[in-house]
C-alpha positions in Angstrom: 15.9 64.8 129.3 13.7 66.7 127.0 10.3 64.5 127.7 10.7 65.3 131.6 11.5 68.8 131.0 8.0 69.0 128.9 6.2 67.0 131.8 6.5 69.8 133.8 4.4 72.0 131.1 2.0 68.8 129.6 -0.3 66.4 131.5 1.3 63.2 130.3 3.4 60.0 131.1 6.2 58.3 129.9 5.9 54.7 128.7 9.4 53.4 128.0 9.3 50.8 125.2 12.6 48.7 123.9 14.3 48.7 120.8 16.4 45.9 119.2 19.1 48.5 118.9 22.4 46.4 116.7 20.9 43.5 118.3 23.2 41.2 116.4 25.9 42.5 118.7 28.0 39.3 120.2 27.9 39.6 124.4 31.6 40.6 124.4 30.6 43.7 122.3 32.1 44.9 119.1 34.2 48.1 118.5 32.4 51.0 116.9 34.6 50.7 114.2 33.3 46.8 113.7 29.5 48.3 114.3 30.1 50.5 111.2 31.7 49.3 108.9 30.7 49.0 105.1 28.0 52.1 106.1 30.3 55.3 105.3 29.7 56.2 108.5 32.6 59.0 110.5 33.1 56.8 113.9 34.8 59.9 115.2 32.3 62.8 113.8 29.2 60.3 114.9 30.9 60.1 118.7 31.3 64.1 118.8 27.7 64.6 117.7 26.2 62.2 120.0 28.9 63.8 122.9 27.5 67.1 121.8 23.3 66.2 121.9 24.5 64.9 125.5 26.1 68.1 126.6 23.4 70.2 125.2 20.8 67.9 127.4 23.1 68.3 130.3 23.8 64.4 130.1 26.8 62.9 131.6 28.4 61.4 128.7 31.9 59.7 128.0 33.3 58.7 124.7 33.3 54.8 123.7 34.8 53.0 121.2 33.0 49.7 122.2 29.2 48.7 121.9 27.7 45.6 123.8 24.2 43.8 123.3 21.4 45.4 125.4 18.8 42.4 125.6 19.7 41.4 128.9 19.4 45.1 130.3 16.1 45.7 128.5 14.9 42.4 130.0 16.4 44.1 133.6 14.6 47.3 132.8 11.4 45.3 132.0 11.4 44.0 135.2 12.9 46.7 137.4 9.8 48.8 135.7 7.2 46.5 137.6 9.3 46.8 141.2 8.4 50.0 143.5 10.7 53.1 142.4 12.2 50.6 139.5 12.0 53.6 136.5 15.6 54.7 138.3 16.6 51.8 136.1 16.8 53.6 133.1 19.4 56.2 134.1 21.5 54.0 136.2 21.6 51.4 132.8 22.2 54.9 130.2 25.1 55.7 133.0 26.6 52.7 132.9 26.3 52.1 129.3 27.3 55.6 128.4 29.8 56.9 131.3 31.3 53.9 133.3 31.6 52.1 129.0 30.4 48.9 131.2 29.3 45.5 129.1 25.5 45.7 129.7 25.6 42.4 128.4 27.2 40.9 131.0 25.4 40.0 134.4 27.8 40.9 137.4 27.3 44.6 135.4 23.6 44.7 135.4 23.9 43.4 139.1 25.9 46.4 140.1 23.4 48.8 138.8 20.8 46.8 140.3 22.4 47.3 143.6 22.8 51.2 142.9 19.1 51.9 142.4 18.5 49.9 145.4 16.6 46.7 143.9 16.4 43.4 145.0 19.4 41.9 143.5 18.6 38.4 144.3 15.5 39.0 142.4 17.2 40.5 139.7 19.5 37.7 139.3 16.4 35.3 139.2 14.7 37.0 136.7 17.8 37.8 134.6 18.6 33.8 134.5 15.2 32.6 133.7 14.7 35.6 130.8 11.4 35.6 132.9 10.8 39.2 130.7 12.2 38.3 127.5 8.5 37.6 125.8 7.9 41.7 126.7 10.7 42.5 125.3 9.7 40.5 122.2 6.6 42.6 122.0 8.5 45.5 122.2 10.6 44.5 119.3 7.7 43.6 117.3 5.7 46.5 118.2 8.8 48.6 116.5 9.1 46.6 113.4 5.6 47.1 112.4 5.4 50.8 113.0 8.7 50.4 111.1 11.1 52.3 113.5 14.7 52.8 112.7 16.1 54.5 115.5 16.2 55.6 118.8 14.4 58.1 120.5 11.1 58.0 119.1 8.5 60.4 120.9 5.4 58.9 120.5 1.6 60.0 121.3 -1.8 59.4 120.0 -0.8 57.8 117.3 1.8 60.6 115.8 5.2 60.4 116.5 9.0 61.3 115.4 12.2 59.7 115.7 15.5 60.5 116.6 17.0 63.7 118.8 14.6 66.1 118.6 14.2 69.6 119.6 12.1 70.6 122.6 10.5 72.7 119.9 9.6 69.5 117.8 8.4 67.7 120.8 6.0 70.4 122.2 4.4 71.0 119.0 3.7 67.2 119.0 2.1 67.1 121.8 -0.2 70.0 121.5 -1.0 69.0 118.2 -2.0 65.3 119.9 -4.4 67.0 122.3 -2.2 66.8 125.6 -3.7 69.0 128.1 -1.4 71.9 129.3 -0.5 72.0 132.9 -1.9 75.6 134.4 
């Protein structure tokens, strides 16, 4: 990923926050073709972008025709984030999301990545029944409706930001322009 490349040049960390990405989307998921439609959007010329922007990050990456409701995986991640080596959530959820196409909405899913990161999955279950995390994912939410966000990546730091798939380029002159010390 392009923020861990530029940790190794810039003194900073990465804060994950979630986005209500489509959250409309029913649990059994909808076809892209559902997702888009009335929004002249390409399906197939949106997939080969996004399949390219993968390749060029060295991302594993397989092409979907479905998309699923991620609440329940950002309530997960939420979690996972305040459990000993629980930031491994994130890849294992964009891996099963994006290369094993698995229903993120669905718990037996989000307990198999559970079990590949090597959390508790009792305690996953628990917290995933109770939406114990939803209320932080509700501040998430809000937190990107009032800084009016629209999509997915943002890259943000002391108070300056940008959104979407940016180049490294982008991305290193925002953070020297927002005072991030260099690494020597």
């Amino acid at each position: 990923m392009r923020a861990t490349k530029l940790q190794e040049k810039f003194d900073f960390d990465i804060q994950v926050r979630h986005f209500p990405l489509h959250p409309e989307t029913p649990a059994e998921g909808r076809t892209l073709e559902e997702l888009f439609a009335g929004r002249n959007i390409d399906v197939a010329a949106s997939q080969e972008r996004l399949f390219k922007t993968m390749q060029d990050e060295g991302l594993p990456y397989s092409k979907r025709t479905m998309t699923y409701n991620s609440r329940l995986a950002q309530e997960l991640a939420k979690w996972a984030e305040s459990q000993p080596d629980g930031e491994k959530i994130h890849r294992a959820l964009f891996e099963a999301y994006f290369v094993d196409r698995a229903n993120i909405a669905e718990l037996d899913e989000l307990l198999k990545v559970v079990r590949k990161v090597g959390l508790s999955e009792d305690d996953a279950k628990k917290v995933l029944e109770s939406r114990e995390f939803g209320l932080s994912v509700d501040l998430d939410w809000k937190r990107c409706q009032r800084l009016q966000l629209s999509s997915v990546p943002v890259f943000a730091i002391n108070g300056r930001g940008v959104m979407g798939a940016q180049p490294v380029e982008v991305l290193e002159q925002l953070l020297q322009e927002s005072s991030v010390e260099e690494k020597k």
